[in-house]
C-alpha positions in Angstrom: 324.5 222.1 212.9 324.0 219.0 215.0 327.1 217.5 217.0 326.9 215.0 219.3 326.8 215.4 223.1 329.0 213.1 225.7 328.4 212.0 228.9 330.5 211.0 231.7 327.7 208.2 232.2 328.7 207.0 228.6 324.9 208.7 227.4 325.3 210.2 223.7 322.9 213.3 222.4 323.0 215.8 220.3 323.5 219.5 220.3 322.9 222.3 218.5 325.5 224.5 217.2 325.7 227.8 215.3 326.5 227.9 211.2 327.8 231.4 211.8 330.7 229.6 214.6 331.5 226.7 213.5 330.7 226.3 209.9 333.4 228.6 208.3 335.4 227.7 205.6 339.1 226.8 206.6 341.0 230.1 205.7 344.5 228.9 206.3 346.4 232.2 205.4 344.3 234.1 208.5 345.4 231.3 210.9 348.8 231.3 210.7 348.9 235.1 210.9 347.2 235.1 214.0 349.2 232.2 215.4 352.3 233.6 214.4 351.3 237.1 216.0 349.9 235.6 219.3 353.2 233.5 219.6 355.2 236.6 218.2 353.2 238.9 221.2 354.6 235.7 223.6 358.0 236.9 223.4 359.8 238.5 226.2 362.3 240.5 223.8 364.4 241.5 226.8 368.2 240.1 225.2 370.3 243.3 225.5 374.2 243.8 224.8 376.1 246.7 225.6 378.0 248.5 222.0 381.3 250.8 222.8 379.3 253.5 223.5 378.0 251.6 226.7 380.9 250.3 228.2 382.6 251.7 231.1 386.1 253.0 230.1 388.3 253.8 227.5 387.9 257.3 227.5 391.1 258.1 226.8 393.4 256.6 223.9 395.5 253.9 224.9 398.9 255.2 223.2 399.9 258.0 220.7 398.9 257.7 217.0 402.6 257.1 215.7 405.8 256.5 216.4 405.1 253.4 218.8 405.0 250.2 216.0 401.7 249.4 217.0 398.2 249.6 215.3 396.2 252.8 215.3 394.1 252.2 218.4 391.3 255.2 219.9 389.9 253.3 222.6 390.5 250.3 224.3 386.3 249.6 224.3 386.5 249.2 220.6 384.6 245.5 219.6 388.1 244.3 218.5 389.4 244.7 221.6 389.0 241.8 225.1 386.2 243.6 227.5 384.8 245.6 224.7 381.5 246.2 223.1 379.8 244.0 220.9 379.5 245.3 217.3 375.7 244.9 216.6 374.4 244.7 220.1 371.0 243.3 220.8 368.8 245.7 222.4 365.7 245.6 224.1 362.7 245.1 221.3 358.8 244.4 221.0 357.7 241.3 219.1 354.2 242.0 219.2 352.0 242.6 216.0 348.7 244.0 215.0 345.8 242.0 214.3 342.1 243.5 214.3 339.6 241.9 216.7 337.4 241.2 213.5 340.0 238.6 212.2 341.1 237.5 215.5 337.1 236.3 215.9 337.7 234.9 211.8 340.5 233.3 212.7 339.0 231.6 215.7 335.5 230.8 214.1 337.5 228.8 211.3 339.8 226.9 213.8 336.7 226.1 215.9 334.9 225.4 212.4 338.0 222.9 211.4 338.2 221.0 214.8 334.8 220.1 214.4 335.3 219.1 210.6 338.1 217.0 212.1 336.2 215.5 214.5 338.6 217.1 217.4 335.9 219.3 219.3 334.7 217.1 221.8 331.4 218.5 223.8 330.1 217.3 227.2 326.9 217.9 229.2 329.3 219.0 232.2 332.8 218.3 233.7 333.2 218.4 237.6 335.6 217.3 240.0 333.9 216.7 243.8 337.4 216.6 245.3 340.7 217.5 243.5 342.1 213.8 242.4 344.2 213.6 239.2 343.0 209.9 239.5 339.2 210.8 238.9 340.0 213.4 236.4 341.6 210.8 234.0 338.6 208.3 235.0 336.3 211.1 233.4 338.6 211.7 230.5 339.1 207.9 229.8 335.4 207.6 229.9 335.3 209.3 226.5 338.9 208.5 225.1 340.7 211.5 224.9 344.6 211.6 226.5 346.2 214.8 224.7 343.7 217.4 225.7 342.6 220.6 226.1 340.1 221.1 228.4 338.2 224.7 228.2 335.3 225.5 231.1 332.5 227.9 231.4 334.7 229.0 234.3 337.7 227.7 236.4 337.3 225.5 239.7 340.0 224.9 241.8 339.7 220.8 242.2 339.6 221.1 238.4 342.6 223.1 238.3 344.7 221.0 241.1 344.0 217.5 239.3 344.8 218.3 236.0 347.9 220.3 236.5 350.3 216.9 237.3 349.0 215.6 233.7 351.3 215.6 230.6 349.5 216.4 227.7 346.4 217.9 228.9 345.7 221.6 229.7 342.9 223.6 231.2 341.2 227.4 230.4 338.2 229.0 230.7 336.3 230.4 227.8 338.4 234.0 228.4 341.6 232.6 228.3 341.4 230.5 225.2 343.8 231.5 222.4 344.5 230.0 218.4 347.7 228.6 219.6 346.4 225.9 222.3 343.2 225.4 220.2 345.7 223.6 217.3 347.9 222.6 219.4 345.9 219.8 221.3 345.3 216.5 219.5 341.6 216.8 221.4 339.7 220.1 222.6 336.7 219.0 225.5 334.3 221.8 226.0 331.3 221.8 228.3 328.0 222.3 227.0 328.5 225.8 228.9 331.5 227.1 227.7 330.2 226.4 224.3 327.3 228.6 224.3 329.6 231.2 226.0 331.8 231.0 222.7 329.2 231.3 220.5 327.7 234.6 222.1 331.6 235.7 222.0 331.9 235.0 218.1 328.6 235.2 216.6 
C-alpha cells in the first residue's frame, strides 16, 4: 500500500506501507473492548467508605431494650444513626480487564488500518525541533494543516516535548507509549517515517 509522504519543505512522496498493518478490515466490536478496557485499567478505584463494622465506637448499646419509650437501638454506629457507617460502603476495587496481546495488536492494526482509510494518518519524512519554541512547532504543523493532533516519534526529544506541551489539542508519544484511546481520540495522528516502520515491526 502506497500513502503519501509530507514534508516540512511542502515536498510530497510516497511511502510504502504494510497490507498486514494497515489494511485490516474495521472490526468495531474488538475496538471498543480494548478501549473500554484500556480506559477501564485507567481507573484509580481508590473511593473507600467505612460500614458499622469500621467505625470507632458504639460498642456498647446505647440504652436497655425496653422499658424506656424509645426505638430498639444496639449501637449507636448503626447507618441510621448521625456519625455512623454507610450502608453499602465503597471499598477499594480494580477496574482493570483482560485482553490478550494478540487482540490488543488486532485491535491496533484495524484502528491504524481505519485512520488511514479516513485519511487521518498523516506521515512525514522527519519532525525536529533545533530549539524548544512552541512557535516553530506550530510553523511545522501549519505547514501541513493539522491543529488537533497527535504526534507519535521514533523516540522522544526534549525541545519536542517542551514546545508542544503549552498546545491545546495536540499531544506527543513515542512508538512505546501509544495506546487505542489517543489514537481515536485525535482528529489527526502525524507519524514520522521512523516511528512508522517501528510500528510495523511491532504489529506485523
Amino acid at each position: 500500500m502506497e500513502v503519501k509522504l509530507s514534508s516540512t519543505s511542502g515536498a510530497t512522496s510516497s511511502i510504502e506501507l504494510s497490507d498486514a498493518v494497515f489494511a485490516k478490515e474495521f472490526n468495531e466490536a474488538l475496538i471498543h473492548q480494548v478501549v473500554t478496557a484500556y480506559m477501564a485499567g485507567a481507573r484509580a478505584g481508590s473511593k473507600a467508605q467505612k460500614n458499622r463494622a469500621a467505625v470507632r465506637g458504639g460498642g456498647a448499646k446505647p440504652w436497655r431494650q425496653k422499658g424506656t419509650g424509645r426505638a430498639r437501638a444496639g449501637t449507636i454506629r448503626s447507618p441510621l444513626w448521625r456519625s455512623g457507617g454507610v450502608t453499602f460502603a465503597a471499598s477499594p476495587r480494580d477496574y482493570s480487564q483482560k485482553v490478550n496481546r494478540k487482540a490488543y495488536r488486532a485491535a491496533m492494526r484495524s484502528i491504524l488500518s481505519e485512520l488511514v482509510r479516513q485519511e487521518r494518518l498523516v506521515i512525514m519524512d522527519q519532525l525536529t525541533m533545533d530549539v524548544p519554541k512552541t512557535r516553530e512547532l506550530v510553523k511545522q504543523l501549519g505547514s501541513i494543516g493539522v491543529k488537533d493532533v497527535l504526534i507519535v516519534l521514533e523516540e522522544l526529544d526534549e525541545n519536542t516535548f517542551l514546545a508542544s506541551r503549552n498546545l491545546h489539542g495536540v499531544g506527543l508519544c513515542d512508538v512505546e507509549s501509544i495506546d487505542p484511546v489517543s489514537l481515536v481520540g485525535y482528529e489527526k495522528v502525524l507519524v514520522t517515517e521512523g516511528a512508522i516502520k517501528r510500528i510495523e515491526e511491532r504489529l506485523a
